[in-house]
N, C-alpha and C positions, 0 to 999 in steps of 0.2 A: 167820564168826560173830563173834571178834575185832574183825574192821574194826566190822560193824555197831555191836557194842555202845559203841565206843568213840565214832563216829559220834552215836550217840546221845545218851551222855554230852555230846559236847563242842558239839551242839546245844540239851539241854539248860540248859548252861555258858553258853551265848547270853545264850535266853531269863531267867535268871537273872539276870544283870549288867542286862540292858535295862530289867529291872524290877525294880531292885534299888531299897531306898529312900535316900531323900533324909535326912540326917541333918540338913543344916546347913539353915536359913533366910535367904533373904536380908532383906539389912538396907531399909528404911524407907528411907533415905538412902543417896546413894554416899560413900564412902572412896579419897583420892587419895594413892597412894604415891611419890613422887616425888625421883628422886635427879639431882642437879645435878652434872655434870663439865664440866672444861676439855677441850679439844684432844687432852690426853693420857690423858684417861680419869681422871684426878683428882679427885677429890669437892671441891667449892668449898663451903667453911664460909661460915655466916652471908648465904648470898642472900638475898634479898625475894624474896616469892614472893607472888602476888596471880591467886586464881582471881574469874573473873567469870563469871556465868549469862546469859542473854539476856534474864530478866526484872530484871535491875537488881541484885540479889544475890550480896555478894562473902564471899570466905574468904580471911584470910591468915594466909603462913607464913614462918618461917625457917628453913634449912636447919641440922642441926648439925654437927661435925665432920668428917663423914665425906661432908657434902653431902647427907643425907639430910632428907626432910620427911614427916609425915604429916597429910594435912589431912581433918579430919572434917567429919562435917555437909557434905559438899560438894553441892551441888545435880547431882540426874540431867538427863542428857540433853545437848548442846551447851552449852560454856562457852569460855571465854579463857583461857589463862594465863601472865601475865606473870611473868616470872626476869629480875631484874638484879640486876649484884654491879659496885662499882666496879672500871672496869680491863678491862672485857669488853665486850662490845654486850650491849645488853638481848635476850630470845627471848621473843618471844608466835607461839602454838602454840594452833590450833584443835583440841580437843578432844572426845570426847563421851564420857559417862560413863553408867558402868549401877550400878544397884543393888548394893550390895557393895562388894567391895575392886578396885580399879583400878588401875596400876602404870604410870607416866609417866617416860623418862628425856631431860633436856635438857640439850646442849651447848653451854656459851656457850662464844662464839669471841673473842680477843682483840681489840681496837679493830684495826680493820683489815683482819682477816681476814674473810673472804668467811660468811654464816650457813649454817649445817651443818646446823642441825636438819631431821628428818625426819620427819613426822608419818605419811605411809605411801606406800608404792613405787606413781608411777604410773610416767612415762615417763622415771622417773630423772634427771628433768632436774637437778637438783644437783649429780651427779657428773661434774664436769668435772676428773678426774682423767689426763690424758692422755685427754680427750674419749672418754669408752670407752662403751657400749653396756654396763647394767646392768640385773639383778635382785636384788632382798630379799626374803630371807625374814625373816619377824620371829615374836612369840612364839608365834603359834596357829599355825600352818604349820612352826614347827621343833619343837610340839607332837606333829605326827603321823609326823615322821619316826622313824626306825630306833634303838633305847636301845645299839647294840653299835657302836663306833667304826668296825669295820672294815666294816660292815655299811653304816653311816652312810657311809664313803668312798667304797663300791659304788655307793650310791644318788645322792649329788653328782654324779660322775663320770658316769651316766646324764642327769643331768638338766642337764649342761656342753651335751650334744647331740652328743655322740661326738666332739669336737674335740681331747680329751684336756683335763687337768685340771691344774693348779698350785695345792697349797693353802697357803695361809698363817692363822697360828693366833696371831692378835695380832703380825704382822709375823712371825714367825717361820716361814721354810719347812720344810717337809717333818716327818718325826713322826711321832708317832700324832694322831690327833683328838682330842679330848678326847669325853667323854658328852657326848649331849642334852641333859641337863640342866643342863650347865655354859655351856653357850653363850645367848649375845644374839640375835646376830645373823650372817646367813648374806650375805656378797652375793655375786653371780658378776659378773663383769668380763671381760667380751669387746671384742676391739680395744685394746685399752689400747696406746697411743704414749705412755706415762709414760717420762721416761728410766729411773726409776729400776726398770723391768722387766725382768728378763731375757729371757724367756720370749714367741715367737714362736709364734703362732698359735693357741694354747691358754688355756682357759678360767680365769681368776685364781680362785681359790674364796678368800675371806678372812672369816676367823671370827674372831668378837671371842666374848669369853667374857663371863658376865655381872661385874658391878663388885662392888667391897667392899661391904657393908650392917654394924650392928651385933649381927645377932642370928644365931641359929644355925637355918641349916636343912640340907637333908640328903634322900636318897632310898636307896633299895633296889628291885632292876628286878631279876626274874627271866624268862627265857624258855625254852621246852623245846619241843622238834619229836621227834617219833617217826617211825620207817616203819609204823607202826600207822595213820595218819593221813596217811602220804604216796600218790601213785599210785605206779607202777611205770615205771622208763624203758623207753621204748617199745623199747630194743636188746636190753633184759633178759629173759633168759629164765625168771629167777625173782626172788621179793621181793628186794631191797637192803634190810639190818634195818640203817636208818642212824640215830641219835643224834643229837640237837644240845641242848648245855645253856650259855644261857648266865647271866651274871650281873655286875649293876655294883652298887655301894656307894658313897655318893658323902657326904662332913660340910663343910661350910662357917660359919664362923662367926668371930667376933672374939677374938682372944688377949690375956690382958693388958689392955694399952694399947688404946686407944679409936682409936689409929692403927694397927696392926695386926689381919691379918685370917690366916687361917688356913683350907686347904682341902686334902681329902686324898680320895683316888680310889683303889678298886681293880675291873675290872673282869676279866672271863674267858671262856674259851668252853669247852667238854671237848666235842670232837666225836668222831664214829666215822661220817664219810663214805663213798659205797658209789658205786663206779664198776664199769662191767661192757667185760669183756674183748672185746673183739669181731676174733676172729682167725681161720684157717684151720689146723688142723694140720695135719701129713704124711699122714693119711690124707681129706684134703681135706673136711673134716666143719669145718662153721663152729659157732665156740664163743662161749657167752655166758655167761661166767662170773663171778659176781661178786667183788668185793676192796674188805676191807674198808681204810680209809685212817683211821687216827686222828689225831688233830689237837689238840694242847693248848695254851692258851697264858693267862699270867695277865699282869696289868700293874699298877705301884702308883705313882699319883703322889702326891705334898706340895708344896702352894705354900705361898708364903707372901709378903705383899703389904703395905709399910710407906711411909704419909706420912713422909716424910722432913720435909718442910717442908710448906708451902701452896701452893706449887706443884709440888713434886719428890714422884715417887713410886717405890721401889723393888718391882720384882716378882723373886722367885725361883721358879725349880722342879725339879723334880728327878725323874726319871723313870724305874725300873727296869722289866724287862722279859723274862721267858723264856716259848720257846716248844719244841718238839717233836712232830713227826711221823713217822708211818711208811708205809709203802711210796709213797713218790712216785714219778710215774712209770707205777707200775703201771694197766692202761686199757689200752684202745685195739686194737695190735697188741702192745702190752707183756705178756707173760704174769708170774706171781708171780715168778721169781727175779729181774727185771729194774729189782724198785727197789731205793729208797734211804731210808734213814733221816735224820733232820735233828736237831739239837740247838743250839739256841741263845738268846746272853741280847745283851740290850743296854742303854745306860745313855745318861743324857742330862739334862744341866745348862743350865737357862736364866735370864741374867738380864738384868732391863730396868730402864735408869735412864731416866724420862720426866719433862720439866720445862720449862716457862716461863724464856724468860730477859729481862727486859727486859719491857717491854710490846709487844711486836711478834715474838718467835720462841720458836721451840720445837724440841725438841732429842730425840732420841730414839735412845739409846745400845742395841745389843742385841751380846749376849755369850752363842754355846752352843758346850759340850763335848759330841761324842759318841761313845761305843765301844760296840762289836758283836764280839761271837764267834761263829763257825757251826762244827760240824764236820760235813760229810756221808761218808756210809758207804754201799757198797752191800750187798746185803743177801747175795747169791753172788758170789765171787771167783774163778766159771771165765770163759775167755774168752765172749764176746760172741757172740753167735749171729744176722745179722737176715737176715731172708726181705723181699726188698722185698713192704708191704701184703699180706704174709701173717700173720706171726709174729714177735716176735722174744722168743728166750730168753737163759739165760748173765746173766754180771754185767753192773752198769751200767757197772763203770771210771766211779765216779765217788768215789773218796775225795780230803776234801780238808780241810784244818784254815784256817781266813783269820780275821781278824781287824782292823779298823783303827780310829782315836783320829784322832778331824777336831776341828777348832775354827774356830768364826767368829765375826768380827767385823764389826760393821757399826754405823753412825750416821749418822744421817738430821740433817738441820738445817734448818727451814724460816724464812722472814724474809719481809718484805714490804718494799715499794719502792712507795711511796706508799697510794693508799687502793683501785690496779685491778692491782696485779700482785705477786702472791707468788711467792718464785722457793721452790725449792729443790735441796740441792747433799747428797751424802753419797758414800760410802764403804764396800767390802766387802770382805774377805779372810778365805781360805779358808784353813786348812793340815790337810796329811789325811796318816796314817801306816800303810800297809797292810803287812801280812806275810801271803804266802800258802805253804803247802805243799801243793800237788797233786799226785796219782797220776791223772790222768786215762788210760785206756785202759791204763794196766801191763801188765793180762792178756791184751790184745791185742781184735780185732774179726775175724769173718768176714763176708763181705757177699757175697747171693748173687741175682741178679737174678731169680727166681721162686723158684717151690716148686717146679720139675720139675727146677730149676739144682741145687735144695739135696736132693732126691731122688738125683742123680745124681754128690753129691758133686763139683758144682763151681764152685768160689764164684767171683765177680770178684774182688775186693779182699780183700786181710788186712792190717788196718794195727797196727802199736802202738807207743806211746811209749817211748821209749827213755830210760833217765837219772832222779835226783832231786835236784829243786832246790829249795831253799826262797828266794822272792823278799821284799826289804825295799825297800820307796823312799818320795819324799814327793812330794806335789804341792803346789803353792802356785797360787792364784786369785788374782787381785786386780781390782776393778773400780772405776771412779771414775765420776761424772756430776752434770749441773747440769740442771738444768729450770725454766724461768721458765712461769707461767702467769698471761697476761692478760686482763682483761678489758676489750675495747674500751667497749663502749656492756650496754645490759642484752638485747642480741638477740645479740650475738657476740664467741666470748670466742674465744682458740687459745692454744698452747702451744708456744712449740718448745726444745727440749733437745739433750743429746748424751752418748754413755755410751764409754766405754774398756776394755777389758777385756782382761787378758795372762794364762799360761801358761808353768809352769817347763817343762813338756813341750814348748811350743810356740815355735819360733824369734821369730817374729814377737810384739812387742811393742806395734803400732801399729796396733789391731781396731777404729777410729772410729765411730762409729751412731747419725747424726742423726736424729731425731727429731721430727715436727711433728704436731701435731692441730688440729681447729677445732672451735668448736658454735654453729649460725647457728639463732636460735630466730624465725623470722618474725610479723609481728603476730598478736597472739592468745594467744601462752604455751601454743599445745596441740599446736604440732609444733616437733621440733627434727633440725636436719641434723647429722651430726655421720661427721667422714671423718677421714684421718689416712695418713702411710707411716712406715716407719719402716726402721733395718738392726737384725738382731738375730743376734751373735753366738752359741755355744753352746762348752761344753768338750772336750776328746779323752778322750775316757773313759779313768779309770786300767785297768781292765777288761783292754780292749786294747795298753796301753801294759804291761801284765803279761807277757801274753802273749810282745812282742816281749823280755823278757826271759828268759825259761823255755826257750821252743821257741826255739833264738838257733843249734842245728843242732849245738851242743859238752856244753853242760848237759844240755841234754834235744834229740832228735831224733824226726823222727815217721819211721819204716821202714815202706815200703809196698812190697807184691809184687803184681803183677796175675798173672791168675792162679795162686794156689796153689792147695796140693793142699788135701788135706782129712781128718783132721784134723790133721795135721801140715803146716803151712804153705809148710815147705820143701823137700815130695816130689811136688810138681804136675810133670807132665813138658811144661807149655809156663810153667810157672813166670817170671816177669819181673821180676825182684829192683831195684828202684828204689831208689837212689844216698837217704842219710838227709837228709828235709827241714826247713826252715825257716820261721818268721813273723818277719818285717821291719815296720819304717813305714818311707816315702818319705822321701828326707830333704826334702825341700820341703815336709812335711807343715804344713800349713793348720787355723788353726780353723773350722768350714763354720759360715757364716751364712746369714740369710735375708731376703731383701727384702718386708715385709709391706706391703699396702697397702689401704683399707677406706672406703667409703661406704653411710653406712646412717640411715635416718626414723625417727622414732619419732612419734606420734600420740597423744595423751588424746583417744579417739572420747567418752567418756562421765567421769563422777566415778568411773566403779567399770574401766571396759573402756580399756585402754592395746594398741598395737601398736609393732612393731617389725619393720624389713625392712635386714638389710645384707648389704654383697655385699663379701666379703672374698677378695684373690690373696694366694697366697704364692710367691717363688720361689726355692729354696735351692740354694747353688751351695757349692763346697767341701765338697760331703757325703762323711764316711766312705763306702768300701767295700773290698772287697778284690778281689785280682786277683792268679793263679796267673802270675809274670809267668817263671816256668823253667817252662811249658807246653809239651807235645811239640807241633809241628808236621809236617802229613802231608808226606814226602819219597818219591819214585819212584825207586827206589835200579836197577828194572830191568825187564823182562819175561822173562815166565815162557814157558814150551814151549808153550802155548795160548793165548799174544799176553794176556795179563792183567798189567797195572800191579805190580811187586813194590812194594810200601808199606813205606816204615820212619818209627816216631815217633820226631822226634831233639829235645833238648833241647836251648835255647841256652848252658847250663852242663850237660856232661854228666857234672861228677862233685859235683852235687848233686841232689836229688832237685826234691820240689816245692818253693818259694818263695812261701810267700802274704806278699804284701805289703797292708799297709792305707795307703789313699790316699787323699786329699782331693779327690779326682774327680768325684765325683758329683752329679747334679744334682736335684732335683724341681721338679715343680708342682704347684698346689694352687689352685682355686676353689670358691666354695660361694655359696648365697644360702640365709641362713637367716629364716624368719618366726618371732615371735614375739607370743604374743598373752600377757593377762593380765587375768586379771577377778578384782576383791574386794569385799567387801562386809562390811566390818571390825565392823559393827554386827551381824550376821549369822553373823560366822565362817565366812563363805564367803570359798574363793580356787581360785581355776583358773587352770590356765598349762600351755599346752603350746609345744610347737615343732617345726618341720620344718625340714630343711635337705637341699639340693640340691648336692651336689658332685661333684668330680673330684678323684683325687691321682694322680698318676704319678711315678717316679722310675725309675732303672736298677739299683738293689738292694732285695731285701726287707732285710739286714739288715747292719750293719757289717762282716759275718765269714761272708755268704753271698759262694760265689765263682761265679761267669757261669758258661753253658753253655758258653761259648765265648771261652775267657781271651786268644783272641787278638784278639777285638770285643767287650771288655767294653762299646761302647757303643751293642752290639744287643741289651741287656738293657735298653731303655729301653721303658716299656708300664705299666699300672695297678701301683698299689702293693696291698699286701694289704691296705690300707686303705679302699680304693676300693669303699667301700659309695656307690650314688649316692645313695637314699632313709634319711631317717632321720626319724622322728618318735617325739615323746616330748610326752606330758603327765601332770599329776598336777593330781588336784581332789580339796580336800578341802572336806564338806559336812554339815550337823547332819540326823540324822536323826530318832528320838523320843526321846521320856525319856532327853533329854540323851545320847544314843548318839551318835556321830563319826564317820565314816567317809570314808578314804580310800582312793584310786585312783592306781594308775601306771600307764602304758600306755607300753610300750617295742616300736617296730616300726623294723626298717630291710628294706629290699633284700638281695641276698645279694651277700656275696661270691665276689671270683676266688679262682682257683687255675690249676695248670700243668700239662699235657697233657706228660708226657717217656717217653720209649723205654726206659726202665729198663737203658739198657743205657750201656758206656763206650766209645763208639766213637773218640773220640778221646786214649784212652790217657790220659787224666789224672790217674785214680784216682778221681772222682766221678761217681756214675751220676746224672746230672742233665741228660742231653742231649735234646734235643727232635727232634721229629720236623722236617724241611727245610721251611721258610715257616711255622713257629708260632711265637708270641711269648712272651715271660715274662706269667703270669696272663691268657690271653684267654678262659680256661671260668669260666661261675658255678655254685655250689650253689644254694642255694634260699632264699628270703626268711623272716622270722623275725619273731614278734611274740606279748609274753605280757601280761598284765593280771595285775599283782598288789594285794589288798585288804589292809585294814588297819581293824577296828573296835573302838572304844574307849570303855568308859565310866567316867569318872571319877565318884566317891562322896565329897561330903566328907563328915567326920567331926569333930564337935566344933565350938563355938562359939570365936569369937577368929580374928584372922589375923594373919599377920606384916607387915612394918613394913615389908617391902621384900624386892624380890630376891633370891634364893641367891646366895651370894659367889664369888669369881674373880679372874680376871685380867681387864684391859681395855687399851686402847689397842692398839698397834702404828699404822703406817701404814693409812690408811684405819678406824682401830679409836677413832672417834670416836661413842661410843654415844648419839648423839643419835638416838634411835629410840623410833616409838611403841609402845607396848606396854598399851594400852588395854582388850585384850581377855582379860580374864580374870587373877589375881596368881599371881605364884611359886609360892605355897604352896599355894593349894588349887586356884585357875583357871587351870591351865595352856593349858589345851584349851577356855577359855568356856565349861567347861558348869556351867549355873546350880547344878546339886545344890550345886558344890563353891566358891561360891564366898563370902567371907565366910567359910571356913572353912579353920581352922588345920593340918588335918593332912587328907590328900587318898586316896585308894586306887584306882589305876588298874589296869582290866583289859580285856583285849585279846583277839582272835581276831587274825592276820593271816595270806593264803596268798598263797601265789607262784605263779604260773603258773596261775589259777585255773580258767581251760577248762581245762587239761591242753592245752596243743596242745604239739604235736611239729615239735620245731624239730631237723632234723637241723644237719651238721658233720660236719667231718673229711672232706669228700669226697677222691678219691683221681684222680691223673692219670697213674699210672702203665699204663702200655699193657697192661702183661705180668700186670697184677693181676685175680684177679677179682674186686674190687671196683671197677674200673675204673668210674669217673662216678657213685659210688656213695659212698655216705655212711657214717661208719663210729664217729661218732658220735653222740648225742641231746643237747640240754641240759636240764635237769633238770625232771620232770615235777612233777605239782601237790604243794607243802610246803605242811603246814600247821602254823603256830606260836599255842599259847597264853601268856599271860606275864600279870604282874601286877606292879604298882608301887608303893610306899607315900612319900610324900613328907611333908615339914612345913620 
C-alpha cells in the first residue's frame, strides 16, 4: 500500500513539472553572450567582434576585461561572427541563434598556430592531437548528465566503452571531478600517440571547466532515492530499506578586482546502501539476508582564478575531503562479523600558471599537493572462518592506519617552427611519502574446503601473520618528452615524438617510447584516416613495493600449517607446520610496458550523422605478477606394501616456507574493433551516440598478487583475462520531448564474463586451494550477459525576467582545455538544457525523475567455479534492481 501511494505521488510529481508553467518569455530578438580566450583559456580584453546575419545585418562588440561581450539586438537564426584581436588569427564561426539568450565561446589562436575553434563535434577532425579518435560533449549533453561527481565518474567511464578511463580535469589527473555544473566541456580521446601521454590503451576523459565571467552565479542540486521507490534484488529474500541523499552547492562569481574571480563548491552524499547475503550455513539452509552498508562523504572546494597580466593567468584550488563507511565487505558469502569499517579525509592543492610568451608559445606550468588518511577496522577480532562459496565468518584481519603526501610537478611548453609544425616538449615529476601500519590477518585464518570439510572439523589451511611493522619510504617518477606535430599539405598531417620515464624503485633508467601518428583526410573533408603505434611505459606500484618491505620473513612473517586441527590450530594429528614465509621483488624487476597500435575511419555521412570504425592491438610485455618461486615439488620418496608411489612435497629452500615473489614476467594481448556513430541536431537539442566494440584480452595473471595454479608453469596461466568481455555496447540519446520536458537514455549491454572451474582443493601442497581440474585453463567458463537502460527526465522552469551576461565561473585551460566550443544552445543561467520556458531567464528551477535499470532485469554475477560448492556454475550475486531518483535544482 506504501509502494502504491508513493507510486502515485511521485507520478503525480511527473505530471506536475511537465505541465508546470512558463514564467519567463522569450525575447523578440536573440542575445549573444560571448567570451573570447587565448590558448590558455585567458579572457583577451578589447577584441572586435562583428556578428553578421544573412540578410546583410550587422551587430558589433568589444570584448571587456575579462574577454567577455554581450551583444543585443542580435538577428535570429544563421549568422557569421568575426573575432580578431592583434597578435592572434582572426576566428569566423558559423552560428545560428534562437530567440533569447545564446552563449558563444571562442578561441583565438596565436599567428601561427593551427585554428581551434569548434563550433560542434562531427568527425573530430580538428583534433590532431597525437592523431587520436575523438568525442565532445558540449553544453545540452553535459546538461543531462549526472549533478554527483562520483556518479558523473561512473557514467564517463561507461560511456569510454569499457576500455578503462583516464581523467583529466584542466590538465590535471586524477581527483575528484568537479559538479555538472562547473564544467564546459567533456571530450573522450581514444588512441592518442601524443608523447605527452602516459597511459596505454585507455580512454583520455578531459574536462575543462567553464571560464571566468564578471558576474555571480551559482546552483543548489538536491537528490533523494528511497527503497520505497526501488524494486527488490532478485537474490533478496526480503525489502533492502536502502537511502540515498544527495547534495551539491555550487557560488561563482568576481572578487574584488575585475581580474579576479572566485568559485566555491560543496557537494555530499549520506547513503545507507542494502546488500543481501547469499550464503549456506551448517545446517545447509541457504540465507538471504540483508546488510545494511552506510556510506558518507562531504567534499568542499575554493578556487580562485587571477589575470596576472594579458596574457598570464593564475588558477588556484584547494580541495578537502572526508568520507566514512560501514560494514564493507559484508555480501555475498560474507556474513555480519566479516566487515570492516572505513574512516577517511583527503586534501589537495592545485595550482596553474598559464601564459603567452612571445608571439608564437605558450607555457603551461601545473603544481598539486595531495594527502590522504584511511584507517580501516574490522568490525570482530576473532579469527577468520571461510567455508570455500559457502560461508565465511569471524574477523576480517583487516586493520590498517596508511597515510601518504605526493606532489607534482609538471610544464608543458608548446612553440611553432614555421607556419605547419608546432612541436611541443615538457616535463613531470612525481614525489610521494607513504606510511603504513598494517595488522593484516593478526588473529589468524581458517580455510576449509567445503561445508562437510568444516562440519567435520577439518580445515586445509590456517595461515597468520606474524610480527608489527610500521613501513615509511618515498617514491620519485620523473618523465620527460618532445612531440612535434606537422602539417604536411591540408589532407595529411602526423606527428612523431618520444617520452622517457624512470623510477626510484626501478633499476633501469632508460624506459624510451617512440611515438608516431598520422591523419590522411582524402578529397572531400568528410573522411579521415587516422592510425598511429606507439610504446607506453607504466609504474611499479608502491602497493606492492610495501608489501616486499613488511612481509620481508624477519618483521613480519606469514606461518602457514596445512592441515590443522580445529579450533586450535596446532592439535591436527596430520598437521604440516610450514617453515614462516616471505614477499620478495625479482631483482631484475622491470617497468612493464606496452606496445599499442591503431587504425581507424571516421565519416561525416550527413551535417548532423558522423561514424567512427577503429581497430586497436595492445601487447604488454613486462607485466607484474607473482610466483610462489619456494613451491613444493611432487617427489617419489618410495613405494608402499600395495606397490603405490610414496609422494613427498619437498621445497627448494626447506627452511623457509612460501616465497611469493613479484616479477616482471608477464605478458598480455589485447584486440578490439570498436564502431562509433553520432547524430546531433544542435537546433533541436538532439544528440545520439552509442558504440559497440569487439574484443579480446588475454594475459597469464588476473592480478599483480594472484599466484598460478601451478607455480611451477607459471606460464600455463596464459588464457582470457577477467576482462575478456567479447560484446560491449553502449549508447545514450538525449531528446525534447513536450512542454519543454528532456529526456534521456543510457543503454549499457556487454556479453558475460569468464571465470575458473578449480577443485577446491590443495593437491599440490602449496597452501592455496586454487587448483584446477587436469586440462582446464585459467577463465574458460562464462556467466551470463548483462544489460540495463537507465532514464533521466528533466524539466527546467525559468523564473524571472533578465539573464546573465555570461557563463558560471571556473577554471579553464590545462592541455587540450582550449575552450573554443559552441555552446549555442540554450545560456548558463537559465538554458542549460534548451528548454524554451527558461530561457531569457535569469534564475532557472530544474526537476528531475531518473531510474536505473528501468525493466528491472536481472543481471546475475558472482558466479562460482568451485567443484565442491553447491553453488557450483551458479550465480551468487545480482546487480542492483530498478532505483529510482527524484532531485531538483535551482540555478541563476
Amino acid at each position: 500500500m506504501l509502494k502504491r501511494t508513493l507510486f502515485t505521488s511521485l507520478f503525480a510529481f511527473i505530471a506536475l513539472f511537465i505541465a508546470g508553467p512558463v514564467f519567463a518569455q522569450s525575447n523578440s530578438l536573440a542575445q549573444l553572450h560571448l567570451v573570447v580566450v587565448d590558448q590558455t583559456g585567458a579572457g583577451i580584453p578589447a577584441a572586435t567582434i562583428t556578428l553578421s546575419s544573412v540578410a546583410g545585418s550587422s551587430v558589433d562588440g568589444v570584448s571587456d576585461e575579462r574577454g567577455v561581450a554581450t551583444l543585443d539586438n542580435a538577428p535570429v537564426g544563421p549568422a557569421k561572427l568575426h573575432v580578431e584581436f592583434p597578435g592572434f588569427l582572426p576566428a569566423d564561426v558559423q552560428v545560428t541563434l534562437k530567440r533569447g539568450a545564446n552563449t558563444q565561446n571562442v578561441t583565438l589562436e596565436i599567428e601561427g598556430f593551427q585554428e581551434q575553434v569548434v563550433v560542434q563535434d562531427t568527425t573530430a577532425t580538428d583534433d590532431r592531437s597525437g592523431n587520436s579518435m575523438s568525442t565532445t560533449l558540449e553544453a545540452s549533453e553535459i546538461a543531462e548528465l549526472p549533478d554527483d561527481p562520483d556518479d558523473l565518474a561512473d557514467y564517463l567511464t561507461q560511456l569510454a566503452g569499457g576500455s578503462g578511463a583516464v581523467f583529466q580535469v584542466n590538465g590535471f589527473r586524477g581527483g575528484r571531478l568537479p559538479s555538472r555544473d562547473e564544467i564546459q566541456q567533456i571530450r573522450l580521446r581514444t588512441n592518442s600517440f601524443s608523447a605527452d601521454n602516459h597511459d596505454a590503451g585507455r580512454t583520455q576523459i578531459e574536462i575543462i571547466t567553464k571560464p571566468n565571467t564578471k558576474n555571480w552565479s551559482g546552483n543548489a542540486n538536491t537528490q533523494y532515492r528511497s527503497d520505497a521507490m526501488n524494486a527488490r534484488n532478485a537474490l533478496a529474500t526480503t525489502d533492502t530499506p536502502e537511502e540515498n541523499r544527495q547534495f551539491n552547492l555550487g557560488l561563482r562569481g568576481p572578487l574584488g578586482s575585475s581580474k579576479t574571480a572566485i568559485r566555491f563548491n560543496v557537494d555530499g552524499r549520506r547513503d545507507n546502501q542494502g546488500d543481501t547475503i547469499t550464503a549456506i550455513d551448517e545446517n545447509r539452509v541457504k540465507l538471504g539476508q540483508y546488510v545494511s552498508r552506510p556510506n558518507d562523504s562531504t567534499n568542499v572546494t575554493v578556487g580562485l582564478e587571477r589575470g596576472l597580466t594579458g596574457t598570464e593567468t593564475l588558477r588556484l584550488e584547494f580541495r578537502n575531503g572526508m568520507s566514512s563507511s560501514r560494514n564493507n565487505g559484508v555480501g555475498g558469502f560474507n556474513l555480519l562479523d566479516r566487515g570492516t569499517n572505513r574512516d577517511g579525509n583527503n586534501q589537495s592543492f592545485r595550482a596553474q600558471l598559464q601564459g603567452v610568451i612571445g608571439k608564437n608559445a605558450l607555457n603551461d606550468l601545473h603544481l598539486q599537493y595531495t594527502a590522504q588518511n584511511n584507517t580501516t577496522t574490522s568490525v570482530s577480532q576473532a579469527p577468520a572462518i571461510i567455508v570455500q562459496e559457502a560461508f565465511s565468518t569471524g574477523g576480517a584481519g583487516a586493520n590498517s592506519t596508511n597515510s601518504s603526501h605526493g606532489l607534482e610537478l609538471a610544464d608543458n611548453f608548446d612553440f611553432n617552427v614555421g607556419k605547419k609544425q608546432q612541436m611541443r616538449i615538457g616535463a613531470l615529476f612525481n614525489a610521494d611519502r607513504y606510511n603504513y601500519f598494517d595488522q593484516s590477518n593478526a588473529n589468524g585464518t581458517f580455510t576449509f574446503s567445503d561445508l562437510d570439510s568444516y562440519l567435520a572439523g577439518q580445515p586445509a589451511t590456517y595461515r597468520i601473520r606474524l610480527g608489527q611493522v610500521k613501513t615509511g619510504f618515498d617514491t620519485y617518477e620523473f618523465g620527460t618528452y618532445w612531440q612535434d606535430d606537422i602539417r604536411v599539405n591540408s589532407r595529411l598531417s602526423f606527428s612523431v615524438g618520444v617520452r622517457n620515464e624512470m623510477q626510484n624503485l626501478i633499476a633501469d633508467k632508460l624506459n624510451v617510447m617512440p611515438r608516431l601518428g598520422f591523419t590522411y583526410t582524402p578529397k572531400g573533408n568528410k573522411t579521415s584516416i587516422r592510425g598511429g603505434y606507439g610504446i607506453f611505459y607504466d609504474w611499479y606500484d608502491s602497493s606492492l613495493y610495501d608489501q616486499t618491505l613488511r612481509v620481508n620473513g624477519l618483521a613480519q612473517n606469514d606461518l602457514l600449517i596445512l592441515n590443522p586441527g580445529y579450533p586450535d590450530p596446532f592439535s591436527g594429528e596430520l598437521q604440516d607446520v610450514q617453515p614462516g614465509g616471505r614477499i620478495q621483488a625479482a631483482q631484475n624487476l622491470s617497468m612493464p610496458y606496452q606496445h599499442q597500435a591503431s587504425i581507424g575511419i571516421e565519416r561525416q555521412l550527413t551535417t548532423n550523422l558522423s561514424t567512427q570504425v577503429t581497430y586497436q592491438a595492445l601487447r604488454g610485455r613486462n607485466q607484474m605478477r607473482a610466483v610462489n618461486i619456494n613451491a613444493p615439488a611432487t617427489v617419489v620418496t618410495g613405494v608402499d606394501e600395495n606397490g603405490n608411489d610414496l609422494v613427498s612435497y619437498l621445497r627448494p629452500d626447506a627452511t623457509v616456507g612460501n616465497i611469493t615473489q613479484f616479477e616482471s614476467t608477464g605478458r598480455s594481448s589485447s584486440d578490439s574493433v570498436r564502431f562509433n556513430v553520432s547524430y546531433r541536431v544542435p537546433s533541436k537539442n538532439i544528440f545520439m551516440q552509442g558504440n559497440y566494440t569487439l574484443g579480446s584480452v588475454r594475459n597469464d595473471t588476473d592480478s599483480a598478487t594472484s599466484l598460478p595454479a601451478n607455480n611451477l608453469l607459471p606460464d600455463s596461466e596464459w588464457g582470457p583475462s577477467r576482462q575478456d568481455v567479447r560484446h560491449r555496447l553502449q549508447a545514450m540519446v538525449n531528446v525534447p520531448l513536450v512542454f519543454g520536458v528532456r529526456s534521456s537514455f543510457n543503454l549499457n549491454a556487454q556479453s558475460a564474463a569468464p571465470y575458473t572451474i578449480t577443485t577446491g582443493l590443495d593437491d599440490n601442497h602449496d597452501g592455496v586451494l586454487n587448483d584446477r581440474p587436469d586440462g582446464v585453463g585459467r577463465n574458460t567458463v562464462r556467466g551470463t550477459a548483462t544489460w540495463q537502460l537507465n532514464m533521466r527526465v528533466t524539466k527546467t522552469i525559468g523564473i524571472g525576467g533578465g539573464s546573465a551576461s555570461g557563463p558560471g565561473g571556473g577554471f579553464t585551460g590545462g592541455r587540450g582545455g582550449r575552450p573554443g566550443v559552441s555552446e549555442q544552445r540554450g545560456n548558463a543561467a537559465g538554458g542549460r538544457n534548451g528548454n524554451s520556458a527558461a530561457l531569457g531567464s535569469r534564475y532557472s528551477l530544474e526537476l528531475f525523475v531518473s531510474a536505473d535499470n528501468v525493466f528491472n532485469t536481472v543481471n546475475y554475477l558472482g558466479y562460482v567455479g568451485n567443484m565442491r560448492s553447491q553453488y557450483f556454475l551458479q550465480p551468487t550475486a545480482a546487480q542492483a534492481a530498478r532505483r529510482v531518483q527524484v532531485g531538483m535544482g535551482f540555478r541563476f
